[in-house]
Structures are given as structure tokens and as C-alpha cells.
N, C-alpha and C positions, 0 to 999 in steps of 0.2 A: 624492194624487199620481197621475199617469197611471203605466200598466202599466210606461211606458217609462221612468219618471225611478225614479233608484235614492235608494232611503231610509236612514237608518242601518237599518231593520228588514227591508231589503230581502233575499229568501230563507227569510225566516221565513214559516211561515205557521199561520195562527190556525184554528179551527174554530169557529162562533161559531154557537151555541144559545140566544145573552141574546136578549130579547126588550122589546118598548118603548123604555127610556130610559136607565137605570143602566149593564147590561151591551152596549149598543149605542155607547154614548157611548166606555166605555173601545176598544172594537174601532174604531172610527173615527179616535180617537188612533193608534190603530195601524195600519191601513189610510195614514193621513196622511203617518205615519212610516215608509212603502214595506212595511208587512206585505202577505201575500198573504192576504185576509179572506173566508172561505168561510162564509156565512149559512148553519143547515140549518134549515130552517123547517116546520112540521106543513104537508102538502099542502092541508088546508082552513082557506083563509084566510090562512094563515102567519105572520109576526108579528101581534100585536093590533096594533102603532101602525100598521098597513096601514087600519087602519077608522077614524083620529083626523087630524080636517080641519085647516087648511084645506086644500082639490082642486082638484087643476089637471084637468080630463078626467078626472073619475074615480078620480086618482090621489092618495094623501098627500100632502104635501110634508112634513109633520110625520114622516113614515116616510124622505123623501127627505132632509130637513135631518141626521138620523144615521147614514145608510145607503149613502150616496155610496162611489164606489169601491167596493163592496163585489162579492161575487159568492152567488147562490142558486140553492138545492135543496133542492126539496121530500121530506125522506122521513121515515115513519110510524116512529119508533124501536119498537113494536111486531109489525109486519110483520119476518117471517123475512128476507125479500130484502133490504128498505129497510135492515135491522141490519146485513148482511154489509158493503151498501155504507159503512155508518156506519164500520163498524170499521176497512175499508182505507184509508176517510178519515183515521184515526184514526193508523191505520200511519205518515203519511207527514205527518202536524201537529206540531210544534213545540208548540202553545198549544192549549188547549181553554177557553173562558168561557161561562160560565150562569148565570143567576141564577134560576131555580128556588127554591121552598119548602125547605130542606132535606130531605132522604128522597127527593126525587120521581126523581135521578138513581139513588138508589140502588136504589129499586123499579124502576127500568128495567134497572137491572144494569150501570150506567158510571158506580158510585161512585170517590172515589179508592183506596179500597183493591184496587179490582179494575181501575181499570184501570192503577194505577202496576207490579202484576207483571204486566200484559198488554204495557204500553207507557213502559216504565223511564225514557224520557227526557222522557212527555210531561209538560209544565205544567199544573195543572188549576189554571182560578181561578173562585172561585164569589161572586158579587155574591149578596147577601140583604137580607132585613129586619133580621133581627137574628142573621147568623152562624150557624155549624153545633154553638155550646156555647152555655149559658146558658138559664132556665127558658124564656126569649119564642123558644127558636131554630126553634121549627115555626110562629109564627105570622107571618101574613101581616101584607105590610105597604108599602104606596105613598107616595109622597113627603110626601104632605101627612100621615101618620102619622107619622112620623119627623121629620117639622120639628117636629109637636106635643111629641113624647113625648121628642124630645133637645133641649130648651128652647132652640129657635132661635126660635122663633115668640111666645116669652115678652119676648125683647128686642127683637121688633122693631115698631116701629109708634110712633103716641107715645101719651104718659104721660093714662090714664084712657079710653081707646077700648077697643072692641073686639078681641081676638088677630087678627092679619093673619099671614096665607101671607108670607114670602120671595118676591117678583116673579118668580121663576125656579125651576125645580125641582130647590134645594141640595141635597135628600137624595137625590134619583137624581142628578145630576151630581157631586156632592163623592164621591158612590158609584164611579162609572165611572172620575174622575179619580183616587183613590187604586186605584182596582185596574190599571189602568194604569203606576202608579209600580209598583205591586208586583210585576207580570208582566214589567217590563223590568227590577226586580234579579233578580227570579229569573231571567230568560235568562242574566244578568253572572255569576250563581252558575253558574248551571249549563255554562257556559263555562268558568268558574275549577274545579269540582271535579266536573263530569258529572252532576250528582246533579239531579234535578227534582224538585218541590215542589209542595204544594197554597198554593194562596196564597185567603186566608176573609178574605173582607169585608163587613162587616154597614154597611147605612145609616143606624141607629144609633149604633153609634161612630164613624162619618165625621161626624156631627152636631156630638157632642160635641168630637173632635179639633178643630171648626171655630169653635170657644166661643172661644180665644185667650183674653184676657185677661179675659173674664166666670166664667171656673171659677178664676182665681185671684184674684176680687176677693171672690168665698165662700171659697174655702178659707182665704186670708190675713187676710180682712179679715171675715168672715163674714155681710158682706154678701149679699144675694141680690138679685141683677139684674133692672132693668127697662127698659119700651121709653123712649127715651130721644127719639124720633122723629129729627133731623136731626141731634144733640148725641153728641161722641164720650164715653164715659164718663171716663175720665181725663187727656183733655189739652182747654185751653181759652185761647184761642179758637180752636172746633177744629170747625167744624158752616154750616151754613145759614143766613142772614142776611136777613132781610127787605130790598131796593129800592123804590124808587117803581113800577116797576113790575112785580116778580117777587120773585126771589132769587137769592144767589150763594154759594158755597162759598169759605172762606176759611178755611184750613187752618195756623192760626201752631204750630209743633211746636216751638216753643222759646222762650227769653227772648229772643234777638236778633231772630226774626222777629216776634215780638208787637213789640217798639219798633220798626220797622219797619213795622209794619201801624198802632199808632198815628202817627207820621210822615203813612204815609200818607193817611192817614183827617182830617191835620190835627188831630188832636187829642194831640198829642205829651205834654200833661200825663197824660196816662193811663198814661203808660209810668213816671213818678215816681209818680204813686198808691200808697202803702203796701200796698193792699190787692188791688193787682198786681203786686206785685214778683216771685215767683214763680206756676210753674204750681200749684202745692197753693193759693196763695193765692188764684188766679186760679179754681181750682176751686172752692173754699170762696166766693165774690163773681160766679160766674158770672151767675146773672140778674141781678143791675146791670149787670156787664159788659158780656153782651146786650147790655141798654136801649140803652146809651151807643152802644154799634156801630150799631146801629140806627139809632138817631136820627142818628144822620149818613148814614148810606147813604139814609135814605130821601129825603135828599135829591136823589139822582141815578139814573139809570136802571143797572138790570146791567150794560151795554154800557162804560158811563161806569166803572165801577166797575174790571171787567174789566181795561179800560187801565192803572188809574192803580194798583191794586193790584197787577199784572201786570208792570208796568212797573217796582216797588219790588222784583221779582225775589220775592216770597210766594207760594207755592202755592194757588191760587187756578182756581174755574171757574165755569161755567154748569150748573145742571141741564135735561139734554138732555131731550127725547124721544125714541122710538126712530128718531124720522124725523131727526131733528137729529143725532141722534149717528151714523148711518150716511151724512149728509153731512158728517161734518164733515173736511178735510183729509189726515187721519191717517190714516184710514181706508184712502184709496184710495193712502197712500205705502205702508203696511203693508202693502197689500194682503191688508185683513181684508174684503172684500166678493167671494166668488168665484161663477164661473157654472159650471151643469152643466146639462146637457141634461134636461129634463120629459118624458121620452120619449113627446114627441108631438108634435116639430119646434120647441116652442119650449126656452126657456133658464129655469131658476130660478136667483134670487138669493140666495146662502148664506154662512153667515162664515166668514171663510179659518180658516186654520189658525196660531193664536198661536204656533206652535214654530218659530221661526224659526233656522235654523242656515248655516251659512256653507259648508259642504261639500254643503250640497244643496239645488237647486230647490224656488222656492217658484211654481209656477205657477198662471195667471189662472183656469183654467177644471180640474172634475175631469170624472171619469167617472161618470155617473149612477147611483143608486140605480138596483140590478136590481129587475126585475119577478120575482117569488114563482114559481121554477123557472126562470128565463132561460138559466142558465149548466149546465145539465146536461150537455150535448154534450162540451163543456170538462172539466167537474170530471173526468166518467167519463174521457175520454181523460186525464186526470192522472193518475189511479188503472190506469190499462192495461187499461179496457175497458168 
């Protein structure tokens, strides 16, 4: 949001030491949500995602894409001066986040035991690899570690290939998102009882959390999960379908939409088949099932499909690309496509903000990712000097 529109998080304001993706992602959520988001960044170089392309003039957009709205300052938390300033900053923050190795704030001397009797009320939230307890909690660790090693990356892809990455980087983003949630109960606490909190987030257990129904199909069933490619594991017909010329999603999540989608399909005897009558049975016969689905779609194109599937009121779509699905309609009602300034006269195009609320502005355009020291002028006259 611009300085001007008020947020529910509006007056709060964050101190923000994450660096790259995880602890940048959560402060952006909050920035979004009218926080006042002050970057303090090492004077040479400053964030790393500062050097991770693609560059408009020299500049990230990959640093721009989570750093919008925000405000920086460069200082050396080593440097005697740089610390003073650190600490007045510290005086007058609400939130502090980092995602730091564990120990490394503490070697600098802004752990939380030091600074909760320095600063009683402030929030400290730490994004990690794997948390501040447990034997992995000093080791490093980057998204595509934590997809591996919190078996996200075990179910994804399809059945007899290669391990595939998650398209997107779950373990830093499911990291930012839940620390995020956690730093705005702890404001709601610390509202209701004054008391401020370390809030520990490891992108390991944000992995797992994000397992859903694959750590209860071991635990319960003891089964152990695999990539499935397009195919949901326990509901069917519930996945990817070959066309004549593509594919479409067709998502039946129950006994009435499956006779439904056979209707549709014209093939309504499918819906009396014994060996569809239910979803478990439907699971137990699903590659026949497949075939038969198949073999009538492929007689018509996606588009065709779409319609007439569409039209039966089924959960049903297209698989986009990224160019497709940033045209697609919705997009630009939601207003999930916004501009901010490349600070170099022209505009970048980034995705809006999903939190949409009814008591407050959701505007077209933000304020641009600061350049590494921009906002010094500012901060210091915040701080009184």
C-alpha cells in the first residue's frame, strides 16, 4: 500500500534484517497490510537477492518483486555508531524479523534474551532452516534443501521420473507465510496481555505442516507417498485429462459431481458401473476410469471440453501458463497484477496483494523497492537525529 492508505497494520512498524526470500516475503505481507517496513541491510551489497536477475538497468526485479514498499539503511551491526543507530531503531519498532543461521544474532548481541529485557515489548521473529532447537538447528539451509528433506519434493512430479523442485519456492514462501500469521497473533496477544514473544520458524516444519493429507495416509494407513503427477491421491476423478489437443482439469469431489461429469461426458452408464459407485471404489478402478475419461475427451479439443463441462456446473479448468494465467480475466477484476515504479522512469509488473479486505484499499500501483540506503534521511529524522 502507498504511505498514504491506512492498513489494519497501519502504525506498526517492522525492523526487517531477513534477507533474500522467506523473511522478505513475510515483511512484505506486512508492508501490504499498511506496516511501516524499515530494511536494515549490511552497507556492501545489502540484501543478496540485490545480485539475483532478472535487471531492469542494473537493477533486481527479483529483489523488487518482495521489497516494494519497503524503506533502507545501510548499517554495519558491528560498527559502534552503526549499533547505536540500530538500537534507537529498535526503541521505537513494534516487530523485529531475521532469518539468520541461529547464533549469528546472538553473536552480535540482539538475541532474544537480550534484547526482550532491553525492549519488553518488542516482537522478535526468526525465519530459519530448521529453528532455534533440534539437532539440524545451526545448519544451513535454502529452499530447495528443505523441499528435499521435508518430503515435498518426494510427491511431486510423476510416478518413475526423476525428484522435481515444487515450481515455486515452497520452503522460503510457506516460511514467510506462516511467520507472518505468527507475528500478527502475536501483535493480537500482545494487545490482549502486553507481553511480547519470540515467535521460531523453521522452513522444515513449514514443509511438513504443508504435507496435508500425505502424513496421514502414512500414519493411518502406512502407506508412504508418492509423485502421483496430475492425480489427487485420495479423491477420483480428481486430476488431468488428456484432449485432442492438450489437457483439462476436472475436479468431481463427489458422488453427485462424478454422475454429472459422466452425463456430461455422454457417457452416463459410467455413473451405474458397480465399480464406480463410490469414491474408494472409484479409487481402487481408477486407471480404467482414466481410459474411459479419456477416450471421450480426446475427442474434442480443451476449449470444447471447457464449455460443456463448465456448463454442467463441475469444477473444471485449463492448465495455464504463466502468460495465460496473468491474462486471464480475473486477474485484472482482482486486481492481482500491480505496477510500481523500476526506479528508472519506467513501471514493473508484480502481483497484487491476495489479502483482500473491505475496510481498506486495495490500490493499482505501489511504491517501489528502495535502492540499498535510499531512506536514511527519513529513518534518522524518525529516530530524532
Amino acid at each position: 500500500m502507498t504511505q498514504a492508505t491506512k492498513g489494519p497494520l497501519s502504525g506498526v512498524v517492522v525492523v526487517d534484517l531477513s534477507r533474500i526470500l522467506a523473511g522478505p516475503y513475510c515483511t512484505l505481507l506486512m508492508a501490504e497490510m499498511g506496516a511501516r517496513v524499515i530494511k536494515v541491510e549490511p552497507p556492501k551489497g545489502g540484501d543478496d537477492a540485490r545480485a539475483y536477475g532478472p535487471f531492469v538497468n542494473g537493477k533486481s526485479t527479483y529483489f523488487a518483486s518482495v521489497n516494494r514498499g519497503k524503506e533502507s539503511i545501510a548499517l554495519d551491526l558491528k560498527a559502534e555508531g552503526d549499533r547505536k543507530t540500530f538500537e534507537k531503531l529498535l526503541e521505537k519498532a513494534d516487530v523485529i524479523v531475521e532469518n539468520f543461521r541461529p547464533g549469528t544474532m546472538e553473536k552480535l548481541g540482539y538475541g532474544w534474551d537480550t534484547l526482550h529485557k532491553k525492549y519488553p515489548k518488542l516482537i522478535y521473529a526468526s525465519a530459519s532452516g530448521f529453528g532455534h532447537t533440534g539437532p539440524n538447528s545451526k545448519d544451513p539451509a535454502y529452499d530447495m534443501v528443505v523441499q528435499g528433506m521435508g518430503g515435498i519434493m518426494s510427491i511431486t512430479g510423476n510416478e518413475g521420473q526423476p525428484p522435481a523442485r515444487v515450481g515455486m519456492s515452497i520452503g522460503d514462501v510457506g516460511a514467510g507465510l506462516f511467520t507472518a500469521v505468527a507475528v500478527n497473533a502475536a501483535l493480537v496477544h500482545r494487545l490482549k496481555t502486553g507481553e511480547s514473544t519470540k515467535v521460531d520458524i523453521a522452513m522444515f516444519d513449514c514443509q511438513l505442516a504443508l504435507l496435508e493429507n500425505a502424513i496421514m495416509r502414512y500414519t493411518v494407513e502406512g502407506e508412504v507417498p508418492g509423485p502421483l503427477g496430475a492425480r489427487h491421491p485420495t479423491i477420483t476423478p480428481f486430476q488431468a485429462f488428456k484432449t485432442s489437443d492438450g489437457a483439462i482439469i476436472i475436479a468431481a469431489g463427489n458422488d453427485g459431481l462424478f454422475v454429472k461429469t459422466c452425463e456430461a461426458l455422454g457417457r452416463p452408464d459410467m455413473a451405474t458401473d458397480p465399480g464406480y459407485k463410490t469414491n474408494a471404489l472409484r479409487q481402487k478402478h481408477h486407471g480404467k476410469l482414466e481410459h474411459e475419461i479419456e477416450s471421450v475427451l480426446k475427442g474434442n479439443t480443451t476449449a470444447h471440453w471447457l464449455a460443456v463441462i463448465g456448463k454442467a456446473g463441475i469444477p473444471c479448468g485449463p492448465i495455464n501458463n504463466i502468460k495465460q494465467a496473468l491474462e486471464h480475466p480475473q486477474v485484472a477484476a482482482r486486481n492481482m497484477l500491480i505496477e510500481a515504479p523500476d526506479g528508472s522512469g519506467g513501471t514493473l509488473k508484480l502481483a497484487g496483494n491476495p489479502l483482500k479486505m473491505s475496510a481498506f484499499e486495495d490500490p493499482k500501483t505501489r511504491r517501489p523497492a528502495p535502492d540499498l540506503d535510499s531512506d536514511r534521511d527519513a529513518i534518522l529524522s524518525f529516530l530524532g537525529g
